[in-house]
Every structure is written in structure tokens, then in C-alpha cells.
N, C-alpha and C positions, 0 to 999 in steps of 0.2 A: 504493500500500500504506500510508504515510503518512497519505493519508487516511482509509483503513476505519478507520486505528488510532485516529487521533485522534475521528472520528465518533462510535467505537462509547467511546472514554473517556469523553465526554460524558454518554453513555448511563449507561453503567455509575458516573461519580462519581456523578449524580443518585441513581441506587436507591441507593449507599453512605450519599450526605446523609439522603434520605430513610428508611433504615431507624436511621440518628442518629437523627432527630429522633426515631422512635416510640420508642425506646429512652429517649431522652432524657424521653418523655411520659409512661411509663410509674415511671420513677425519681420524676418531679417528683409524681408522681399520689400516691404513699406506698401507706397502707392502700388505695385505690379496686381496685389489682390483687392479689390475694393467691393464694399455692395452694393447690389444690384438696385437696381431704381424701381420704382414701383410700376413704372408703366412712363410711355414719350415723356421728353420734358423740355423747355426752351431754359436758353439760358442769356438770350438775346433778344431787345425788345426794343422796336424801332418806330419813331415816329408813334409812341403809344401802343404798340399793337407785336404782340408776339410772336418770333421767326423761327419755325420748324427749323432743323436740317439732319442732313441721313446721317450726317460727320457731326459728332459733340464739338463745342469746344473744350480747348485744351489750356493749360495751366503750366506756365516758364519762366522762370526767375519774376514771379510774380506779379506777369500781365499773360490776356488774356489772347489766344488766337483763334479766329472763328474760319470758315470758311469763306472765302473774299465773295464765293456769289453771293452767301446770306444779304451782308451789307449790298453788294455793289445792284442785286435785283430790287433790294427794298428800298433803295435810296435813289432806284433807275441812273448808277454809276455806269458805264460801259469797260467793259473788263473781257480784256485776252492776255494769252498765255504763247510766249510763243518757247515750245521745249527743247528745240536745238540750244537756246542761251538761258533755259531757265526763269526766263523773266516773266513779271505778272507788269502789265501795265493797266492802269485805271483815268480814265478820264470823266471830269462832269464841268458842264460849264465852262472850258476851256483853262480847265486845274488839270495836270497832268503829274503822276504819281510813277515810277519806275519801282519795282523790287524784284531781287533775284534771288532764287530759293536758296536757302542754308550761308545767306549774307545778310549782316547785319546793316550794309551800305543802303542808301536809299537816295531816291532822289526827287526830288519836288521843284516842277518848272525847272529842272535843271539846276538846280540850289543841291548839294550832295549834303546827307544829314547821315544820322548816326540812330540806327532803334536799338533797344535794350534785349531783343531779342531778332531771331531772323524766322520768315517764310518757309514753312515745310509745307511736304505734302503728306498726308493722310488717307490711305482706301482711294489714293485716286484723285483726294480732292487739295484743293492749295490752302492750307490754315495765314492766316497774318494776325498782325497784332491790330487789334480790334480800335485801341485807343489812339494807334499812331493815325491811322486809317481816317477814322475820323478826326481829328483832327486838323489831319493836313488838308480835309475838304470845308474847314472850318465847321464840321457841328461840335453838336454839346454833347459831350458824355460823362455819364456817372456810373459808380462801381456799387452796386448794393450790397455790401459785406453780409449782411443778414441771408439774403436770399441765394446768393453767388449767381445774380444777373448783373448783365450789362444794361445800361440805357442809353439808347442815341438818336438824339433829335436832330436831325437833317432841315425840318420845313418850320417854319416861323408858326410856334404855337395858337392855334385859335382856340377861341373860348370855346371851346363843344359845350361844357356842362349850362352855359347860359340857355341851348335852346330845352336843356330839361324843365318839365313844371313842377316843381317842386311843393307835395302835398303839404298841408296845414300841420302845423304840428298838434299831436294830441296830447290832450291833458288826463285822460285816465286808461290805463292799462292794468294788466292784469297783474304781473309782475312787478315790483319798482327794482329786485334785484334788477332786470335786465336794463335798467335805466342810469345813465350816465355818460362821463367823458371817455373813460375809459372802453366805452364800444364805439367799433367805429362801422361804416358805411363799407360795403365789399369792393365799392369802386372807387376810384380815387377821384378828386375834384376837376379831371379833367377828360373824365370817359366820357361817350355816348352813350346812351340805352335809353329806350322806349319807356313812357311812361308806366307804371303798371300798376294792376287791378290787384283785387285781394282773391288770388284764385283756390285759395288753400278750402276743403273738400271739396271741390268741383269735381266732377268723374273724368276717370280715364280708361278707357278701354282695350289699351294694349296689356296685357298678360302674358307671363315666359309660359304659361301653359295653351296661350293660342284660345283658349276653352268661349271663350265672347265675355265674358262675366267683365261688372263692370265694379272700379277699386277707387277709392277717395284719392283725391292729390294731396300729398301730407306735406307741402310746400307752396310758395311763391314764385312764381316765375320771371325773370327780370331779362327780357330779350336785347341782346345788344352784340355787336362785331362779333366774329369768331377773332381772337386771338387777345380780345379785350383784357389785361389784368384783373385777376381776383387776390383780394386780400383778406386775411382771418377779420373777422367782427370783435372779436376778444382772446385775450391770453388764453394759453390752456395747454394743451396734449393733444397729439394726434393718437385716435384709439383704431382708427380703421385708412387703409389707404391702398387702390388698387382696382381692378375691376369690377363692377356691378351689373349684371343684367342689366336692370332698369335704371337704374343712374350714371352704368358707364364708368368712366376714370371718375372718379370720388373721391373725397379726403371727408373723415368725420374726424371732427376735433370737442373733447371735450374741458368744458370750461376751468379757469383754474380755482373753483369751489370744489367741482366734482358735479357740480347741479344740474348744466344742463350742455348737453350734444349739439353740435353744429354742425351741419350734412350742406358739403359745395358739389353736387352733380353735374354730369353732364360735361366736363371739363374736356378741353383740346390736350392740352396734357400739365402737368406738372414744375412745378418751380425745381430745383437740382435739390438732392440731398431730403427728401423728405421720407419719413417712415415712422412705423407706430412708434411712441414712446419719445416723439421728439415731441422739447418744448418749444411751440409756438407763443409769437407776441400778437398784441391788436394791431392790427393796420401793417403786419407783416403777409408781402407778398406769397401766394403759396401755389399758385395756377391760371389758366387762363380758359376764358370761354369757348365751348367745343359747341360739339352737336353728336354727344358721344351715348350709347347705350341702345335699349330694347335690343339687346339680340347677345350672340355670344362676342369674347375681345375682340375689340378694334372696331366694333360695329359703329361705321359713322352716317347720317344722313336722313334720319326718320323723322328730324322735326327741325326747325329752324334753328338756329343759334344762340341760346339762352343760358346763364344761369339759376338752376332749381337749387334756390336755398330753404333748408330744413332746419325747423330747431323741435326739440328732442327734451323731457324733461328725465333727465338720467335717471330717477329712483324707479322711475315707470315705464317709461321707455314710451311711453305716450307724444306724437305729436301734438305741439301745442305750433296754434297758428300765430308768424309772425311777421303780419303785416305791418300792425300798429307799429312795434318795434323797429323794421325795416325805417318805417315814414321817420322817426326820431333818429334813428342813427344816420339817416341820408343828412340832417345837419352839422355831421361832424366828420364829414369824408377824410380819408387819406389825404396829404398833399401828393399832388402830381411831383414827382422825381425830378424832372427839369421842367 
């Protein structure tokens, strides 16, 4: 018996050693292992409005490189590549921009300058450093630490949120916890979206069982751009994040009482870095408006472009309708970024 025991320790230290080392290989490795995202996500927001692309960006000596079409299609730059000499040139307005992959050289109008990082390519595609780019076409960019988005305004800011109507504010609710500074509006004070009604039980008809039966809408729907910024309403925790039948990409975040849930459906995809158990702030970025759900992952197209917000009273899991709430926290919106 002595012996199976000691046999089989042999055995068994071995896997222990060995699953050390891979552990061990993985610590030493740093960035090469990372986790996986929850589902799309931008990490580039242009003229207001959020830019897919098939290539993430990427992170070097602590600026940002994106794929030069993202910027050069969303800013309508003209952009070739020519690969006998490596060079990405960009033009707009008669601003002309030279860079040549894996050189830190550059040149503007023929002016030779100096980036902090140089031009690679990636899967095919040309990454640049997002903030030299813009700049040397003169827009405005800013870095949001919190989110790990870019911002870059190209076009001289109009007022969008002037042409919203902005309902009356109400003086009794149901709740006073959900009332305060500390909640804020999903959109920031310079989004566009359609005025909205208080749709919360109104019927919906689509069901994952097909069956016709018809189910309450346990939300408000706020229709606006597809790639629009969504931002948390309140502090709290992410408790669910990832695919939903009917809500599509989703983030449920609950509040930092524990009291109540906040459900953003529907979303195009994702701000970088989010998953259960992260702490969220108010008026922190976290996704952007889709047209995502009823069907199985990646189902996009079934209904226009809106976000369905949800609020949730944690101990019951009861929705509770939040119009009223909505209409007061639309007076304390996010600032716009730039």
C-alpha cells in the first residue's frame, strides 16, 4: 500500500510542478495572456459617435495606435499606402501627412517631425498613433483614462442636444433614493436622441420561443444614432455583461447600495476592459448604441437603433418603471469630452 502511495505521489507532484511552471509562464509572459472581452468593443470615438474596426487598437510606450482607415474614413481623410517604400500618406484639405512603417520620422507639409512611436502593421492593416494623426490635421483629442477611449473631434461642435425637448421636471416619485446629483443622464450633453415616451409595460411580441404570446416591456426606450455613447446612470458593479437573447450585448450594473440593477441593452458593442465585478463610476462611459438582440450572438437588425434602459429593484428583482427618473436625471447629463 506504501507503495501505490508513494508511486502514485510521484505522479501526482509532477502535474502539481508542472501546472507551477505554466502558471508561472503565464505571470512571466505579462501582457502576451490577457482577458477576453465580453463581446465587440470600440475604443475610438469620432466626431461623437463610435468606430468599429476588425484590428483593436494597440498600446506603445504609452500612446495609442489605431488603424489609419478608422480615423482617415470617419474624418473623410484620403489615405494610400504605397508598399514598395512602406509609406502611409494622408491628405485632407490640402494638409498632407507622410509616415513610413516601423519609423518614427514623419513629415507634415514637408516640415520632418519626430512621433514617440512609429507605424506598424497588424492582420494586414497599418496601426498609427492616433494622437499625432490628429493633431497634425488640427483636431481635438482627448484620452479617457477611465474608459481606455480615444476622443477626436474633426468638425466644429454643434449644439445637437439644443434640438432635444426637454421634459418638465417632476416633483414626486417613487423612490427619493434614486434622486440626486450623483445620477447622471446615459447621454452626455451633446448627443442626439428622439424625444421619448414612457413605454415601460407596453407589449412586445417577439419571444426566443417564437410561441406569439405577448410579454410587458420592462424598460424605456431612448432611440438615437447607432454608435451614440452610453454612460453608467450611477456608481456601482457590473453583475452581468455579455450576450442576451433579447437584449443582445448588455451590461447590468448594480448600484453601489446593492438596491437597485441597471440593465443598458441593445448595445453596438462595448467600452475596452469591462466584466463582472468591475467597479463602475456615474457618468462613466461603458458602450455605445446598437440595434443588437432577439435572436442568437451577433444578431443585428430587428429594430431601429435605440437604447432599452432597465432599472431593477435588487431585493426582488422586480422591474420598476423608470421614466420619471430618466426625465430628472436628463438635467444632469455627462459633459461632452470635447
Amino acid at each position: 500500500m506504501n507503495r501505490c502511495l508513494h508511486q502514485y505521489s510521484i505522479y501526482r507532484w509532477n502535474r502539481i510542478l508542472g501546472a507551477f511552471v505554466f502558471c508561472l509562464m503565464i505571470a512571466v509572459s505579462g501582457g502576451m495572456v490577457s482577458a477576453k472581452e465580453p463581446g465587440p468593443i470600440i475604443s475610438v470615438v469620432v466626431d461623437g459617435m463610435g468606430v468599429q474596426s476588425d484590428v483593436s487598437p494597440i498600446h506603445r510606450n504609452g500612446r495609442m495606435l489605431v488603424p489609419i482607415r478608422v480615423v482617415a474614413e470617419a474624418t473623410g481623410s484620403e489615405v494610400s499606402y504605397d508598399a514598395d517604400t512602406q509609406k502611409v500618406l494622408l491628405n485632407k484639405k490640402g494638409k498632407h501627412i507622410t509616415l513610413t512603417i516601423g519609423s518614427q520620422t514623419a513629415y507634415v507639409d514637408g516640415k520632418r517631425l519626430k512621433m514617440d512611436v512609429s507605424p506598424i502593421i497588424v492582420n494586414k492593416r497599418t496601426l498609427v498613433p492616433v494622437r499625432f494623426i490628429s493633431e497634425a490635421f488640427g483636431y481635438q483629442v482627448q484620452w479617457d483614462e477611465t474608459s481606455a477611449v480615444a476622443y477626436i473631434q474633426s468638425k466644429t461642435v454643434e449644439d445637437k442636444a439644443a434640438s432635444v425637448k426637454y421634459h418638465p421636471i417632476v416633483t414626486k416619485v417613487a423612490d427619493d433614493q434614486l434622486i440626486g446629483k450623483q445620477f447622471r443622464f446615459p447621454f452626455h450633453d451633446n448627443s442626439w436622441y428622439e424625444p421619448y415616451g414612457d413605454s415601460f409595460g407596453s407589449d412586445r411580441e417577439w419571444t426566443e420561443s417564437n410561441s406569439g404570446s405577448v410579454r410587458n416591456h420592462e424598460g424605456i426606450d431612448i432611440m438615437a444614432p447607432k454608435g451614440t455613447p452610453i454612460y453608467s446612470v450611477s456608481d456601482g458593479t457590473i453583475n452581468k455583461v455579455g450576450w442576451n437573447t433579447y437584449g443582445g450585448w448588455r451590461v447590468n450594473i448594480t448600484d453601489e447600495n446593492g438596491q437597485y440593477r441597471m440593465y443598458y441593452a441593445h448595445l453596438q458593442a462595448y467600452a475596452p476592459g469591462l466584466h463582472v465585478g468591475k467597479t463602475i463610476t456615474a457618468g462613466q462611459l461603458i458602450g455605445f448604441v446598437g440595434d443588437t438582440g432577439y435572436g442568437g450572438t451577433g444578431t443585428v437588425g430587428m429594430f431601429e437603433p435605440h437604447l432599452h434602459f432597465g432599472l431593477y429593484r435588487n431585493s426582488t428583482g422586480k422591474a420598476i418603471d423608470p421614466y420619471d427618473y430618466l426625465r430628472i436625471w436628463e438635467q444632469n447629463k455627462v459633459e461632452s469630452p470635447l
